[in-house]
C-alpha positions as CSV (number, residue, x, y, z in Angstrom):
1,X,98.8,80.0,178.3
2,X,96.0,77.4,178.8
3,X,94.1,79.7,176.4
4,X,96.6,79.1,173.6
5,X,97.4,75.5,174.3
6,X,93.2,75.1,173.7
7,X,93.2,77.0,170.6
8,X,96.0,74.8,169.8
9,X,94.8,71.7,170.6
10,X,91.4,72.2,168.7
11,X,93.2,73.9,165.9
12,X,95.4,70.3,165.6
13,X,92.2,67.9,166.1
14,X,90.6,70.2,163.4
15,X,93.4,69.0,161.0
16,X,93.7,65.5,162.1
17,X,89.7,65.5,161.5
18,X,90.2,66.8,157.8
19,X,93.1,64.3,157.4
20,X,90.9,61.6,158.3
21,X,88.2,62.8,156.1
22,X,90.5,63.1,153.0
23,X,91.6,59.9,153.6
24,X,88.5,57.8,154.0
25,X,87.1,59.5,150.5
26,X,89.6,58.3,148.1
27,X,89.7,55.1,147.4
28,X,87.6,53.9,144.9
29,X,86.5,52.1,141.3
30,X,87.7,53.5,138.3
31,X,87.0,52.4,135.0
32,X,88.9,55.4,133.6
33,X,92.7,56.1,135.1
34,X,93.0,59.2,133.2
35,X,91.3,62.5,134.5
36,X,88.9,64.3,132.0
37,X,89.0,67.5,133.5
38,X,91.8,69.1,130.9
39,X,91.4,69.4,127.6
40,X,94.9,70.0,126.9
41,X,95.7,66.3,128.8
42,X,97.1,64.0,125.7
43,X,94.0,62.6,124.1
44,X,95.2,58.9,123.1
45,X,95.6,58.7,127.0
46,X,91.7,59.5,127.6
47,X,90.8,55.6,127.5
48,X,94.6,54.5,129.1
49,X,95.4,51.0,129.7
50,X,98.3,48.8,128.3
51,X,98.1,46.3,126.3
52,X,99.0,42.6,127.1
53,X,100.5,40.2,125.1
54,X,97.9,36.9,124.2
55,X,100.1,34.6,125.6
56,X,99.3,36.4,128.6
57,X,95.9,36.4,130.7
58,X,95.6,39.3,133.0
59,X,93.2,39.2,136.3
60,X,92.9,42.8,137.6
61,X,93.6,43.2,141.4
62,X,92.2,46.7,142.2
63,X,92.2,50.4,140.9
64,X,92.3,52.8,143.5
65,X,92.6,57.2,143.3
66,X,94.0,59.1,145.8
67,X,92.4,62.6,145.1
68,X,95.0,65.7,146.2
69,X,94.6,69.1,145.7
70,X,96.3,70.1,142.8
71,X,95.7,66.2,141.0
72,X,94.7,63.0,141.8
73,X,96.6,59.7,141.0
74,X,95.6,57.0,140.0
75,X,96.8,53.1,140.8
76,X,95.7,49.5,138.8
77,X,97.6,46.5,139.7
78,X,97.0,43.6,137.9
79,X,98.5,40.1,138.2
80,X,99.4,38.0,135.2
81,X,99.3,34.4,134.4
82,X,101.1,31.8,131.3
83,X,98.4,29.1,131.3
84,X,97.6,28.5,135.1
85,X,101.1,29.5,136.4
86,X,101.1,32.7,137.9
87,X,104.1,34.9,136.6
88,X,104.5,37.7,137.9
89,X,102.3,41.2,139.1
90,X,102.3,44.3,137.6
91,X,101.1,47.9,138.5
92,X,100.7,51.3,137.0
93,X,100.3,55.1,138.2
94,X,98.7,57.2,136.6
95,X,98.2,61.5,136.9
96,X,97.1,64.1,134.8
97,X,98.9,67.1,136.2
98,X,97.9,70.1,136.4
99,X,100.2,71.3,133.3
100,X,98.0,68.8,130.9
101,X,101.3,66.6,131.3
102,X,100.4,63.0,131.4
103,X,102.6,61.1,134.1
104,X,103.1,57.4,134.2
105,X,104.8,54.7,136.7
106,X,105.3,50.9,135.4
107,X,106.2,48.1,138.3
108,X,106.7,44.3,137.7
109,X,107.9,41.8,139.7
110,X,108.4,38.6,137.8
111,X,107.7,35.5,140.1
112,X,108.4,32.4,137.6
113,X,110.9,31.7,134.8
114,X,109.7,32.1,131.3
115,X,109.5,34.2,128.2
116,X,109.8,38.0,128.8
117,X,106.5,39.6,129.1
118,X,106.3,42.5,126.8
119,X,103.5,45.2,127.5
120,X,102.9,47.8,124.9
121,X,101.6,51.8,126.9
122,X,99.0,52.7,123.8
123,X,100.5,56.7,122.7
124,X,100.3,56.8,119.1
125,X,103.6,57.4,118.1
126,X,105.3,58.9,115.1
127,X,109.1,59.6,114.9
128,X,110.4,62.4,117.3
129,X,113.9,63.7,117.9
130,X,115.7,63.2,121.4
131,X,118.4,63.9,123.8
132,X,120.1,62.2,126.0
133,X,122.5,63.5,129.2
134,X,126.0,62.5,128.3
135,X,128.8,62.7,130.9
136,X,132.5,63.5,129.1
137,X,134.4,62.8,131.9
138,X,133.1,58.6,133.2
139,X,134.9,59.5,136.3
140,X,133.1,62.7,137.1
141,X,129.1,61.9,137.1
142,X,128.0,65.3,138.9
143,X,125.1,67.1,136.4
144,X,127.4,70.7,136.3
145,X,129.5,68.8,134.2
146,X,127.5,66.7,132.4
147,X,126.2,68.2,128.5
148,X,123.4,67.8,126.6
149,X,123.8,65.4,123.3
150,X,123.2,66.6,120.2
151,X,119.5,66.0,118.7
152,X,118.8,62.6,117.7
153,X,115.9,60.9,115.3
154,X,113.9,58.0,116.3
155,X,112.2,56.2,113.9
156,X,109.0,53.7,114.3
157,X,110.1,50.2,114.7
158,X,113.8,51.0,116.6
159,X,114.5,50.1,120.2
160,X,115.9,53.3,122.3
161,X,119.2,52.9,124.1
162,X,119.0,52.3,127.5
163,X,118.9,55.1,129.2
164,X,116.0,58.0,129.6
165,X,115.1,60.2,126.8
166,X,113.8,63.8,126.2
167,X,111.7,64.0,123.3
168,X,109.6,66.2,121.3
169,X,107.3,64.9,117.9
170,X,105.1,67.2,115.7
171,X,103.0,67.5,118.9
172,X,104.1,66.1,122.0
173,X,106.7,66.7,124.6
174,X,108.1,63.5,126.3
175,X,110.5,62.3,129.0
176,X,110.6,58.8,128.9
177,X,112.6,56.3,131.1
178,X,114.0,53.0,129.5
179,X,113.1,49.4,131.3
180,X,115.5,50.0,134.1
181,X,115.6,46.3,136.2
182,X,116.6,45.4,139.8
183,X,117.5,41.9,141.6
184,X,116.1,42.6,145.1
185,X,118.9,42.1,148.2
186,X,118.4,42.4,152.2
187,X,117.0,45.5,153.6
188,X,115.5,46.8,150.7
189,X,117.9,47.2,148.9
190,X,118.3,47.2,144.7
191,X,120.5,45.9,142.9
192,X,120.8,47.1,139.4
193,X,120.8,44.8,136.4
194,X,122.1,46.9,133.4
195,X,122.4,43.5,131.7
196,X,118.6,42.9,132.3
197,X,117.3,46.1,131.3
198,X,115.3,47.1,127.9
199,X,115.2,49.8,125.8
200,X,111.8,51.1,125.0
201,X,110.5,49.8,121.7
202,X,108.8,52.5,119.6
203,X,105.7,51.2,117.6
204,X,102.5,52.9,115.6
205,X,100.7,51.2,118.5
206,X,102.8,52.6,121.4
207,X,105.8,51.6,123.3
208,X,106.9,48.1,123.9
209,X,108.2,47.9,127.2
210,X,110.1,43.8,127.7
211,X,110.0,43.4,130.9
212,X,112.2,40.9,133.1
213,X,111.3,37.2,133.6
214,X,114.1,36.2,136.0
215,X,112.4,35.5,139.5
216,X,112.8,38.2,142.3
217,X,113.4,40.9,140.0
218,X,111.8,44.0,139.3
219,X,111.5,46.2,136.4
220,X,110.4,49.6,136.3
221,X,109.5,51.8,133.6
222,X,108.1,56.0,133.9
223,X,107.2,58.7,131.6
224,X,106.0,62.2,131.5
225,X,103.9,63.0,128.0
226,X,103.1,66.2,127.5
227,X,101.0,67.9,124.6
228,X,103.0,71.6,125.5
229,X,107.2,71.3,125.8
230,X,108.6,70.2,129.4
231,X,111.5,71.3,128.1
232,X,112.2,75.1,126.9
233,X,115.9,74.3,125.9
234,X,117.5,77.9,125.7
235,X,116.4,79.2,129.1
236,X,119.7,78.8,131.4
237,X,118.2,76.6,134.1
238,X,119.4,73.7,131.5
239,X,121.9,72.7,133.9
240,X,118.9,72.4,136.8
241,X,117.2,69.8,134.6
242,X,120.2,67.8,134.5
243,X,119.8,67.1,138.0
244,X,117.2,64.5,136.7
245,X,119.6,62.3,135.3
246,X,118.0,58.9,136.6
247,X,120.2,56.7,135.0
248,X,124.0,56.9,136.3
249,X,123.9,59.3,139.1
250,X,120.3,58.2,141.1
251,X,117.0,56.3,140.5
252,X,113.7,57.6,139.9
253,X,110.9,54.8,141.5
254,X,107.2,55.4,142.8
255,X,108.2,56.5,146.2
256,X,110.8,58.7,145.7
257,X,114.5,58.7,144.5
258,X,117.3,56.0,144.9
259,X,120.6,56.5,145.7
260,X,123.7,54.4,145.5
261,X,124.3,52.8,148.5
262,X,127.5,54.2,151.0
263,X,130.1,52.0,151.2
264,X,129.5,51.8,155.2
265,X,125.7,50.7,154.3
266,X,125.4,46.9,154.4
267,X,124.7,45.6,151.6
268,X,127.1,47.7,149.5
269,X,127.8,47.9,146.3
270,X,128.9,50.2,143.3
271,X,124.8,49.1,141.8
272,X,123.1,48.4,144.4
273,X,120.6,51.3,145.2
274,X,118.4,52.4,148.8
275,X,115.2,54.6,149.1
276,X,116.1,57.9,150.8
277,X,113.7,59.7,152.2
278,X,115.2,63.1,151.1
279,X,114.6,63.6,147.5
280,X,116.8,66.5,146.9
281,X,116.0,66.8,142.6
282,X,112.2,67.6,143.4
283,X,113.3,70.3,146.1
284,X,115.1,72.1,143.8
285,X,113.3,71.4,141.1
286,X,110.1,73.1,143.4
287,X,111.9,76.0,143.5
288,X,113.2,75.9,139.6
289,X,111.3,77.8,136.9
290,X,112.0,78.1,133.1
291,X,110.6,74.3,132.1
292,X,107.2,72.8,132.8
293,X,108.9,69.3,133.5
294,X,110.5,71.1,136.9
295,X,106.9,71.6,138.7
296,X,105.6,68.4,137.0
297,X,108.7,66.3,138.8
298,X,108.4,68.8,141.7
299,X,104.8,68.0,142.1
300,X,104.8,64.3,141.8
301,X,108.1,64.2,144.0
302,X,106.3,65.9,146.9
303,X,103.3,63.1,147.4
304,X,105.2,60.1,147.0
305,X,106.7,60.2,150.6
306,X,103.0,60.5,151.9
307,X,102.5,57.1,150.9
308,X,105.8,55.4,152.8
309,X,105.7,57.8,156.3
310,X,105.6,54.7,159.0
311,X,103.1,55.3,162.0
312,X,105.4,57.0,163.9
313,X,105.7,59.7,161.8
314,X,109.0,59.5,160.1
315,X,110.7,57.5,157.4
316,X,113.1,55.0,158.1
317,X,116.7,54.3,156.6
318,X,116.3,50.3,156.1
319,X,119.8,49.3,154.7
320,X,122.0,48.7,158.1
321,X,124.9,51.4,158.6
322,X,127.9,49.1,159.9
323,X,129.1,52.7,161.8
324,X,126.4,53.0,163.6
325,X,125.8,49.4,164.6
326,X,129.1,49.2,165.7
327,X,129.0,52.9,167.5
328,X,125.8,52.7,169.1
329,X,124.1,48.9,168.5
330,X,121.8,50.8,165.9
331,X,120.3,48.2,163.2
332,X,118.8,48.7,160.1
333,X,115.7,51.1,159.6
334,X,116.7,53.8,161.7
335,X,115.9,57.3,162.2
336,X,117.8,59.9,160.3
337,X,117.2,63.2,161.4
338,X,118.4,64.9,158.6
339,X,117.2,63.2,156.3
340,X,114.0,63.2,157.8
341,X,114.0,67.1,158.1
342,X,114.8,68.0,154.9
343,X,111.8,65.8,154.0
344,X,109.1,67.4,156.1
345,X,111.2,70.8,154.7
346,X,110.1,70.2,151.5
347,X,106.3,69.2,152.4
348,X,106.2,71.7,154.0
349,X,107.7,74.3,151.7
350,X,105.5,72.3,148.9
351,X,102.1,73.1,151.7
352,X,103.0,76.5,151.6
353,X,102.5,76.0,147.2
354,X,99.9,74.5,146.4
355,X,98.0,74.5,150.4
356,X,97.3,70.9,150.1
357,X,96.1,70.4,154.1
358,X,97.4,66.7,153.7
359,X,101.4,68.0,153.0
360,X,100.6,70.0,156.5
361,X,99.3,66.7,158.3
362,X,102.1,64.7,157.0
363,X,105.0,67.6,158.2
364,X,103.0,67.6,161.9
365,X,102.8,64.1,162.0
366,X,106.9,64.4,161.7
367,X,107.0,66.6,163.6
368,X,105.2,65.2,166.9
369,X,108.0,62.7,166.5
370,X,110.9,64.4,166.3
371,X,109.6,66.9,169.4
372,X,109.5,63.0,171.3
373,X,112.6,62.5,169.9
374,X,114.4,66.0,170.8
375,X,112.9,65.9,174.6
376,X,114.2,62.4,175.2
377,X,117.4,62.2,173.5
378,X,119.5,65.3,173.9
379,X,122.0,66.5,175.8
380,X,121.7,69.5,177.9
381,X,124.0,72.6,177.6
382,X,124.8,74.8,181.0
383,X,121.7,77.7,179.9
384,X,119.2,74.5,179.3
385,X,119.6,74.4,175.5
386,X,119.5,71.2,173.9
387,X,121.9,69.2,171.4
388,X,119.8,66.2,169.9
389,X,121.2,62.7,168.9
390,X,121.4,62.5,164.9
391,X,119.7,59.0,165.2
392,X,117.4,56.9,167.1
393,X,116.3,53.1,166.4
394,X,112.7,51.7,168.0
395,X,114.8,48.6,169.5
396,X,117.0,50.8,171.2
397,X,115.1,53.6,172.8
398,X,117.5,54.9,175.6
399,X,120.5,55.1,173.0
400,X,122.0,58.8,172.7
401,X,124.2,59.2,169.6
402,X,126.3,62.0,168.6
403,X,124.7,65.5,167.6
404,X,125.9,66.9,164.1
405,X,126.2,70.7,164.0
406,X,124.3,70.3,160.3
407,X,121.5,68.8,161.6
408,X,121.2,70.6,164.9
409,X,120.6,73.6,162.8
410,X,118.4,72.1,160.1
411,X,116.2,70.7,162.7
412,X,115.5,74.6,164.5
413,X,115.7,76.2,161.0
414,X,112.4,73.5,160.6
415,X,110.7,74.3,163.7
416,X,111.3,78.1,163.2
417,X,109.3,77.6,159.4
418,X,106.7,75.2,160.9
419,X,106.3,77.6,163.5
420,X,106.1,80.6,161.1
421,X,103.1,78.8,159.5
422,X,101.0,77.2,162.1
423,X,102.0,80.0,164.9
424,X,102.2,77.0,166.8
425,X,104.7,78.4,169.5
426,X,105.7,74.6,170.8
427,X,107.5,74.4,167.6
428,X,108.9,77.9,168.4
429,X,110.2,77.2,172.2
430,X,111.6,73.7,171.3
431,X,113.5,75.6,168.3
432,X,114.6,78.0,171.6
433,X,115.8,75.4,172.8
434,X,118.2,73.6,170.1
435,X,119.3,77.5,169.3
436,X,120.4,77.8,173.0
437,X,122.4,74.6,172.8
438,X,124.4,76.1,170.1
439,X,124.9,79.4,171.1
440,X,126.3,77.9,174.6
441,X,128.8,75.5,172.9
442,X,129.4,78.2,170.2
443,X,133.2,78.5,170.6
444,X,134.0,74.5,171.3
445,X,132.4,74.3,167.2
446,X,135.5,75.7,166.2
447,X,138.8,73.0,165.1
448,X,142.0,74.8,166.8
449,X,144.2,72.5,165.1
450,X,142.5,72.9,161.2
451,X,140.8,76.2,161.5
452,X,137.1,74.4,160.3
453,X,134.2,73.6,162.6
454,X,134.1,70.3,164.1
455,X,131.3,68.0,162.3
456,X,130.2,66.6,166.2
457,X,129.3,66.7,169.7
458,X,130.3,63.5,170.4
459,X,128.8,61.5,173.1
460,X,132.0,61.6,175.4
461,X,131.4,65.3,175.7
462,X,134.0,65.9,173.2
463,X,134.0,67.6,169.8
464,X,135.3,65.9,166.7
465,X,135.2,64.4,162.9
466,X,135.3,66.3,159.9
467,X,133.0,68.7,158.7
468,X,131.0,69.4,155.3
469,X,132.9,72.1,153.3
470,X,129.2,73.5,153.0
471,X,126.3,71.8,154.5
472,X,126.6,73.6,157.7
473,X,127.8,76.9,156.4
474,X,123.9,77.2,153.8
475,X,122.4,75.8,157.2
476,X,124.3,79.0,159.7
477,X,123.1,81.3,156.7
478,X,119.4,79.9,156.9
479,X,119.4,80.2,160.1
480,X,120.2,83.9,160.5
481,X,117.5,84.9,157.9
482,X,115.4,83.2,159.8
483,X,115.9,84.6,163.1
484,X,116.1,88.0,161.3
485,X,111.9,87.8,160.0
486,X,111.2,86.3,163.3
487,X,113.1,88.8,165.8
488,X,114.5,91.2,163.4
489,X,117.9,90.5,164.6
490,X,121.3,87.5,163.8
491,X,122.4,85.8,166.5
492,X,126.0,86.9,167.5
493,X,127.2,83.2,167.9
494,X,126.1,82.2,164.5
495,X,128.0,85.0,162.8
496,X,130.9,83.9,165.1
497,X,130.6,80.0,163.4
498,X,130.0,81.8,160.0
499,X,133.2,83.6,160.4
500,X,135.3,80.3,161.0
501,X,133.7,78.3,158.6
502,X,134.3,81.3,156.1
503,X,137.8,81.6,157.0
504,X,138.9,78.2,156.7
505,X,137.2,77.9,153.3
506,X,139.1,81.2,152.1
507,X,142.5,79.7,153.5
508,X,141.9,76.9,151.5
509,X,141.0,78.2,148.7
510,X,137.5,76.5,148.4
511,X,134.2,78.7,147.1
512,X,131.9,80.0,149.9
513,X,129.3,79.4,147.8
């Protein structure tokens, strides 16, 4: 054994070395944001800046690159002036991806009243036609139901609608987002301002983007320009694409996707929007084929957590859940292990892609975090398996919360795929471990009175609230494929669970699927 826990140990400094290494490297000057290393990347786009009003003078902050393996991206922030007064700060990002498909990210945050400042992103433009994702049912906002519009004309000189667009002109494929605008609340939270927001304005120069000059708000604006289609429209992943619907259903910003805010998250509201760190449309988009735009969102969705993952290792919920406060004295920017798991899933899942070795340092940095976090805050079954807390907080390092059955399962189901591609076997016994504390409380899972699993262990030793119809189910089903490439064999216990669950879904006449 001491054998192995060398190799491993000089295996892990080898990759914290080359993390190090990447990361010193690339940061630097660019006069260019734009890559030249594709001739199909949109040409206009070779020399890319926007364009400034004159009212406006514009001192430029810093450009920085942060080189990856399949692209690099690019970042100029700038901050912008009326006379002497300082107004307000703006950024862009900037990628070529590998596709040729020229991606773009526009943040301003206004700092004094005034005029609206209006930047124009230089594409030459010439009328295209466009559709838009239109829900029939305003009660129902899930994308299986949603439908595409009909084709629409744009002309030069018209302002868009608010709300994103896929395009296509004589030569060009484009997805373009309107100005979408947020008043900023506690915790990092958004609020949207639909009354704020712009349409883009289409112009022989470019697009005029009127950005918001009320005081502590920020407007945000993104594309995807592509000189092949993102979009092949017959194939029948149609519905997939839906998913990206950043307009009524979720937010698309630079770090990753908002969500509306749960009514037990403080602050609350029907528009007001948090950053979670699970971004569930570039998952399945990673997986998706048929359209270009999927591995173009899929790619871009997979770095943006790398640049928000705290020095712990993990990425924090800030709003403050008002169930757990009250429940356990947890405050805002906790630990979500489920969250959190799906998102080193999907690193991880997009390291095995495109072998980026800085995906793989960001999933081990989890996932030294969440082994502290499993051999501290679990409880132990009577064969020494564990059940770990769902959530933790920094302030409060001795709390033990409840332990879902969902995110038990997705937390082995990570350590068995880490495990698979490190052969690190610590990830490997401490997923033992979490499979042993379900197998021993196996039969306690199951609701005498309903006939579903229980959702919890709950931190009185009892079992209770109500489960997922099916989260836990995919998660059982994941878990036995797993254990099957690894041992060649299913677990009796999870068949057992996968039996109840399946039963109650069939009684109630709900799809297993």
């Amino acid at each position: 054994m001491r054998g192995k826990k060398k190799r491993f140990y000089e295996r892990k400094w080898l990759r914290i070395t080359m993390m190090a290494l990447l990361l010193a490297v690339p940061f630097r000057e660019e006069a260019n944001p734009v890559l030249a290393n594709s001739t199909e990347s949109v040409q206009q786009e070779s020399a890319w800046r926007p364009i400034f009003p004159p009212s406006v003078t514009v001192v430029e902050d810093f450009t920085t690159t942060h080189a990856y393996s399949p692209f690099s991206e690019v970042k100029t922030a700038w901050t912008l002036y009326r006379q002497s007064t300082k107004i307000g700060s703006l950024s862009i990002t900037t990628s070529t991806l590998p596709s040729g498909t020229f991606y773009y990210f526009l943040r301003y945050e206004s700092l004094s009243k005034g005029e609206p400042v209006v930047v124009t992103l230089p594409f030459s433009l010439e009328a295209f036609s466009y559709r838009t994702i239109v829900y029939p049912d305003p009660k129902s906002l899930h994308y299986q139901t949603s439908t595409w519009s009909e084709p629409q004309e744009a002309q030069l000189h018209t302002t868009l609608h608010k709300e994103p667009v896929f395009a296509d002109d004589s030569s060009r494929s484009l997805i373009l987002g309107y100005v979408d605008v947020y008043e900023k609340q506690p915790n990092e939270v958004r609020k949207e301002r639909y009354d704020l927001a712009k349409g883009i304005h289409l112009t022989p120069a470019g697009m005029e983007l009127a950005l918001s000059p009320v005081p502590g708000t920020i407007s945000e604006a993104w594309g995807f320009v592509g000189t092949k289609p993102l979009i092949s429209w017959s194939t029948p992943e149609m519905v997939d694409l839906r998913m990206g619907d950043f307009y009524r259903v979720r937010k698309w910003t630079r770090e990753g996707l908002l969500l509306p805010t749960p009514s037990t998250y403080s602050p609350s509201s029907q528009i007001s929007f948090w950053l979670n760190p699970y971004n569930a449309v570039g998952e399945k988009f990673l997986r998706t084929s048929g359209s270009a735009f999927f591995e173009d969102f899929a790619l871009v969705s997979l770095y943006a957590p790398l640049s928000w993952q705290n020095s712990h290792g993990y990425w924090f919920t800030s709003p403050k859940s008002t169930w757990l406060s009250k429940e356990y004295g947890i405050d805002r920017y906790f630990f979500d292990t489920r969250f959190n798991t799906d998102t080193a899933m999907f690193l991880l899942n997009g390291y095995k892609k495109y072998q980026d070795p800085l995906l793989l340092a960001s999933v081990e940095r989890y996932a030294e975090y969440f082994s502290k976090h499993a051999m501290t805050k679990h409880f132990v079954t009577k064969n020494g398996g564990y059940l770990v807390a769902d959530y933790a907080h920094e302030a409060n390092p001795k709390t033990k919360t409840h332990v879902s059955l969902n995110h038990q399962l997705a937390e082995m189901n990570f350590l068995y795929e880490l495990y698979k591609t490190t052969a690190n076997e610590e990830y490997l016994s401490l997923a033992e471990k979490l499979r042993q504390g379900v197998v021993d409380t196996a039969p306690a899972w199951e609701n005498k009175k309903t006939g579903d699993l229980h959702y919890a262990y709950l931190v009185n030793g009892t079992y209770g609230l109500t489960d997922y119809p099916l989260l836990t189910l995919k998660d059982l089903r994941y878990s036995q494929h797993l254990l099957e490439s690894i041992y060649a064999a299913r677990e009796p216990q999870f068949d057992l669970l996968i039996q109840v669950k399946e039963a109650y879904l069939r009684k109630n006449g709900m799809p297993l699927y």
